[in-house]
C-alpha positions as CSV (number, residue, x, y, z in Angstrom):
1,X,0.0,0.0,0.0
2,X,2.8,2.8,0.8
3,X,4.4,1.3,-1.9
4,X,1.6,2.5,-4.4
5,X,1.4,6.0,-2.9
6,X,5.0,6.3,-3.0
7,X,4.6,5.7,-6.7
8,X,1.4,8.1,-7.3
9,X,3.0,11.0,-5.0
10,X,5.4,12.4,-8.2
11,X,7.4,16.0,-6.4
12,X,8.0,18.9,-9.1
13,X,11.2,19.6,-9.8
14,X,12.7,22.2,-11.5
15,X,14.5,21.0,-14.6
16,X,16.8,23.1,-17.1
17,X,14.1,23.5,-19.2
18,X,11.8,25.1,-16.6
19,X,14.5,27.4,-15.4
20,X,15.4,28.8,-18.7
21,X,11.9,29.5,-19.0
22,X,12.0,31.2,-15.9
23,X,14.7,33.0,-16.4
24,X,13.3,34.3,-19.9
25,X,10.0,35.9,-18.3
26,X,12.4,37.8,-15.5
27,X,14.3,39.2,-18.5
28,X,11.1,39.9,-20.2
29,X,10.2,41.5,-17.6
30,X,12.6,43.7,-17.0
31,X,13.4,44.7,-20.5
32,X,9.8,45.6,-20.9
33,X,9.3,47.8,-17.4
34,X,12.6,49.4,-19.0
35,X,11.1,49.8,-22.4
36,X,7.0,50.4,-20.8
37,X,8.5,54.5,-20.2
38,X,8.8,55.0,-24.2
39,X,6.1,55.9,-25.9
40,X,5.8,52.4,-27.7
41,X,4.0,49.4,-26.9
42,X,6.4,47.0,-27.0
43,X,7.2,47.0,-23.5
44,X,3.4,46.3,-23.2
45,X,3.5,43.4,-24.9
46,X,6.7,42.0,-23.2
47,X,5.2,42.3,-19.9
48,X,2.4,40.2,-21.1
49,X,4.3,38.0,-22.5
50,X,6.8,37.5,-19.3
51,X,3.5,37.0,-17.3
52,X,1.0,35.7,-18.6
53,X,3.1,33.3,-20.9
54,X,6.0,33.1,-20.1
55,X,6.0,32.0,-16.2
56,X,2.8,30.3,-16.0
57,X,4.9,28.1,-18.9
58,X,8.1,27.7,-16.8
59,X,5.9,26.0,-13.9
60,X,3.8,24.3,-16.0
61,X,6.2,22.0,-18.5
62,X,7.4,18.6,-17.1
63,X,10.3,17.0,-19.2
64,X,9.6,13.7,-21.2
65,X,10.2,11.2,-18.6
66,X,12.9,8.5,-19.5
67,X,12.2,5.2,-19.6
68,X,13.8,3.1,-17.5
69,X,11.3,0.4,-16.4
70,X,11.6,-1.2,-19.8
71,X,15.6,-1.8,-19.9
């Protein structure tokens, strides 16, 4: 029985792929706060893009899983 919850219980980790992510919507972020003061809206669409896409993305992708069980 703990054996089977043991299995089911799966912790998120942060992979390379999730912190590169992550990393990309911070310097979204901050290029578009920098860029928001200029009359363009290009720093408008980098913020949305940095939050709404970018680091609901980073938390939300799980790497393809290897498989081991079959070697």
């Amino acid at each position: 029985m703990a054996q089977k919850k043991a299995d089911k219980v799966e912790r998120f980790r942060f992979e390379k792929i999730n912190i590169l992510l992550f990393i990309a919507a911070i310097v979204a972020i901050i290029i578009g706060f920098i860029i928001v003061n200029s009359t363009t809206t290009f720093g408008t669409i980098l913020l949305v893009l940095g939050y709404a896409v970018l680091i609901p993305l980073s938390l939300l992708v799980r790497p393809k899983k290897k498989d081991t069980e079959a070697q």
